[in-house]
Steps between C-alpha positions, in 0.01 A plus 500: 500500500643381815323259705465673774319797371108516508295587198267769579149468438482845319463485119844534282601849468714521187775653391350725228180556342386725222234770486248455260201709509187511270628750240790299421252187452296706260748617303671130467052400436546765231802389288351148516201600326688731293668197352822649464726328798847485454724838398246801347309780628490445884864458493581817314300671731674332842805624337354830444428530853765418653730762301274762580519370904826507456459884317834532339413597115805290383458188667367224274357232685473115334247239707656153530414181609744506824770739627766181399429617138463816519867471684586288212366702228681834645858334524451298130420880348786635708749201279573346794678147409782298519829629643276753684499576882188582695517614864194451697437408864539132675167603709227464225308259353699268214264667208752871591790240362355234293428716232834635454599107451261517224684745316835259541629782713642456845324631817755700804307443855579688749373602875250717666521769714424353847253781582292544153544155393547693124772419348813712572681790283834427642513160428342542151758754399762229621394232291525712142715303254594591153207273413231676716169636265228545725385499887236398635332648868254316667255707674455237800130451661436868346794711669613697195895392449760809517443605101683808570795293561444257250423748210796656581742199498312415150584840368893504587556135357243540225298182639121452428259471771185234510299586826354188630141659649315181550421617889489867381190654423423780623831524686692893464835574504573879597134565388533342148294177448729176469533500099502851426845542581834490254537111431453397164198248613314425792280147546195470713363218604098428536533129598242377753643598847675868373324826563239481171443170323390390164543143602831473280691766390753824485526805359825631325561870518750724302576833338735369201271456186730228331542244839087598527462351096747212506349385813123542369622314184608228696258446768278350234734261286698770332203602269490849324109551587344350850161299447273757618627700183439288247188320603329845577620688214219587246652428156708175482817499727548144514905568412776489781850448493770308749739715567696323772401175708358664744253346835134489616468734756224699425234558735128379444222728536393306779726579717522844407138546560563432867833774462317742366284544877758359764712795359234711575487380868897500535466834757284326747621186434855625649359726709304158709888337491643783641241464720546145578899588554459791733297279735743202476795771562337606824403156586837357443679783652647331817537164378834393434462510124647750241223667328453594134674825436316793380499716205693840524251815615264609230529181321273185470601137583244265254488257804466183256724330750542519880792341619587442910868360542560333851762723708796349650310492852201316340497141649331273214622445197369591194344182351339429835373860486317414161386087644310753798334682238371269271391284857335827597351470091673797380655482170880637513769542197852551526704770234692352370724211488753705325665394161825417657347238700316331182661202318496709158670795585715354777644241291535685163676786690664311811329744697511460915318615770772689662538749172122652596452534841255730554285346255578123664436664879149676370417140372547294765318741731178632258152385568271712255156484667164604345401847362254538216194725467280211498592502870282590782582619823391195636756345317753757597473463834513134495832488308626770776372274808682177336836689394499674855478150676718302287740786527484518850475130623 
């Protein structure tokens, strides 16, 4: 923080903060004293749920213990691996990527579209090689990517397609919730500052019945029978087989238990960060600051992100812009330090700034500010008053 900036007396404001209300304590009170804990009956139910939120008859829906392996476990049932090319977006976190290194296979960045901040058709068609298997769209801070486009690019060069939904629940695309639409798996993320929260944890989605068993098979070590199976079964069942060295990445009951009522809540939950963005939008409006863009007519943005970008005719820079906030004791984020700009990826693929530079421009000139339904409108307008003066000054 720079010297010259006073702390404010207010308490911290941070970043993010879940919601956690009394049922969800009760039910995690409940699977305590049930003595069953890790993977069994609360997390068949979470899953359950979710596939019949997500009412599409077909869709199978495995709970994980993060989005990374649900990512992971999608592209491993796919036979992703060495010699393989994956095409995802420079704009996202490194788990979109690093799990495509875990396979042995290599990863394709390329940029945004400067007004979404979703990765961008065009370039992804450009980037097929003989090599390409499988793309994978970023929804970013719950703006559904372009899946029309996508899905269609997929079809005529017989690609796969991963969605990446970590900031999209209950995001819509053309009316269809985000992982009901034609990819072959969609990943949700329930980490502790998304939309829902279990603490830890993801949720893998899918309509084909073999990627659903291999990756059930291997979320749990590559056994032929999960835990829950045999240790509740009423005549012995103590016999499994490995089948192929597969992970730990099954979900515990505990953390489903809190699932199984934030997903009840998701509605109002995104209906208090839509909210929180509508009253930012009109705040910000005449500030010299690019604003979040919306989600097409009819359709719903999740919110789990709001993201200002400084204009050209803003007069502080960004990194200032976040020293004001956190002096004014408002927590502030940026998304993201793209993947071209980290050591990994820009040394293993000689990547430079000047091959993305939408994504590099929305970088250096993001500031994502608070919005979570923990929030009250205290809190909101506090965060408007500071962004409106540090804007300003």
């Amino acid at each position: 923080m720079s010297a010259e900036l006073p702390q404010s007396e207010l308490p911290f404001l941070p970043f993010a903060l879940p919601e956690i209300g009394e049922d969800e304590i009760n039910e995690v009170v409940d699977t305590l004293r049930s003595g069953w804990v890790t993977t069994g009956p609360k997390a068949k139910r979470f899953e359950a749920d979710f596939a019949a939120f997500l009412n599409e008859p077909q869709l199978e829906c495995i709970a994980v213990n993060s989005a990374t392996a649900g990512l992971h476990l999608a592209l491993e049932a796919m036979g992703i691996g060495p010699g393989d090319e994956v095409i995802t977006t420079t704009h996202t976190f490194t788990a979109t990527a690093e799990v495509v290194r875990y396979l042995g296979a290599d990863v394709v960045l390329v940029d945004i579209d400067p007004l979404t901040l979703n990765i961008d058709p065009k370039l992804v068609e450009a980037a097929i090689t003989p090599k390409t298997r499988c793309i994978i769209p970023v929804h970013y801070a719950g703006l559904a990517v372009d899946m029309i486009a996508i899905l269609d690019i997929a079809r005529r060069h017989g690609l796969r397609v991963l969605e990446d939904a970590a900031h999209a629940l209950p995001t819509t695309l053309e009316k269809e919730l985000i992982g009901t639409m034609g990819s072959d798996a969609t990943v949700f993320s329930f980490y502790a500052n998304k939309t829902m929260t279990t603490g830890e944890g993801g949720m893998l989605v899918t309509r084909n019945a073999e990627l659903a068993k291999r990756a059930r098979v291997m979320r749990l070590h590559g056994m032929s029978r999960d835990a829950f199976d045999r240790f509740t079964a009423t005549v012995p069942s103590w016999y499994y087989e490995i089948v192929a060295p597969g992970f730990k990445y099954n979900m515990t009951d505990i953390a489903a238990a809190l699932g199984i009522h934030q997903l009840k809540r998701i509605g109002a939950f995104q209906a208090r960060r839509e909210q929180i963005a509508a009253a930012y939008n009109n705040a910000f409006a005449d500030l010299p600051l690019i604003l979040p863009p919306q989600a097409p007519e009819g359709d719903v943005h999740s919110w789990h992100l709001y993201v200002l970008r400084l204009s050209d005719e803003a007069s502080i820079a960004r990194d200032a812009f976040i020293e004001a906030m956190y002096a004014a004791s408002i927590g502030c984020s940026v998304h993201y330090i793209p993947l071209h700009l980290q050591p990994y990826w820009r040394d293993r693929y000689g990547l430079r700034a000047e091959q993305f530079p939408h994504s590099q421009k929305a970088y250096e000139r993001s500031i994502s500010i608070p919005l979570y339904t923990a929030m009250t409108d205290a809190d909101v307008q506090r965060v408007i008053a500071a962004v409106r003066r540090i804007a300003l000054s």
